[in-house]
N, C-alpha and C positions, 0 to 999 in steps of 0.2 A: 515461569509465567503461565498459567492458565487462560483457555480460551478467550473468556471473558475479557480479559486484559488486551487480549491481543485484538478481538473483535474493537475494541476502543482506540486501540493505536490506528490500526484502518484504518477507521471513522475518521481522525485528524489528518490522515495522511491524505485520504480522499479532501479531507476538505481544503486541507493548505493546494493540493492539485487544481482543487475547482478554481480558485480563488487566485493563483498563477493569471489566468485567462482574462483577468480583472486589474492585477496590478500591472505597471510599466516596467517593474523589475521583476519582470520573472522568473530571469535566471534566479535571484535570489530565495524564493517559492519552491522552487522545482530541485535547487540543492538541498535544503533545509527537507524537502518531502524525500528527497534521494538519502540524505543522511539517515532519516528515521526507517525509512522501508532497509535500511542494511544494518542498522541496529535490530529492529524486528527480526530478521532471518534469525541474528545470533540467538534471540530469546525466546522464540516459542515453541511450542510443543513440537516436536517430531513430524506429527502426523500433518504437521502445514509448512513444516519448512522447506519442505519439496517445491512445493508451488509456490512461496513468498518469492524463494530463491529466484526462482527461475522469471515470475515479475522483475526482481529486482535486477539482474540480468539484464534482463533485455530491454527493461528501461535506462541504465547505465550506457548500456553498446550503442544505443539508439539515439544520442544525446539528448535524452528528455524528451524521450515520445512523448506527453501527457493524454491523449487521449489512449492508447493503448492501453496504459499502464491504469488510468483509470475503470477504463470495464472490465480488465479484468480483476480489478482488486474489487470491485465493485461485485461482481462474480461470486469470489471465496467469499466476502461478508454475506451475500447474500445467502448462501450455499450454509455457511455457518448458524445464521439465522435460523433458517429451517430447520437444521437438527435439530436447535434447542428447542423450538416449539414441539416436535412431535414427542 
């Protein structure tokens, strides 16, 4: 999986997150975004599975923080972003 890929799973994962806060079944939101953020650790590059991990982590421990979990994935996309621009 290359970056690109993985910047796009984010993007869903943030957005099924945002979008938790909106439906009456959350839970079901917040596992479906928990399941893909621990699929993502298995697949991406090296250089980010430090940090996915460690998201994923402590969004699990935490029982679905969703706001933590979201700034900081919010974070690494953005953080990714910017490399590729420069």
């Amino acid at each position: 999986m290359n970056k690109r890929e993985v910047k796009k799973k984010v993007r869903e994962i943030i957005r099924c997150l945002e979008q938790s806060g909106d439906i009456p079944e959350q839970e079901n939101c917040v596992k479906v975004a928990e399941r893909k953020l621990e699929m993502l650790v298995k697949e991406a590059p090296a250089s980010l599975v430090y940090e996915l991990g460690c998201v994923y982590s402590r969004f699990k421990n935490s029982g679905g923080d969703v706001d933590t979990a979201l700034s900081r994935l919010k974070k690494i996309l953005e953080r990714e972003v910017k490399k590729d621009d420069e």
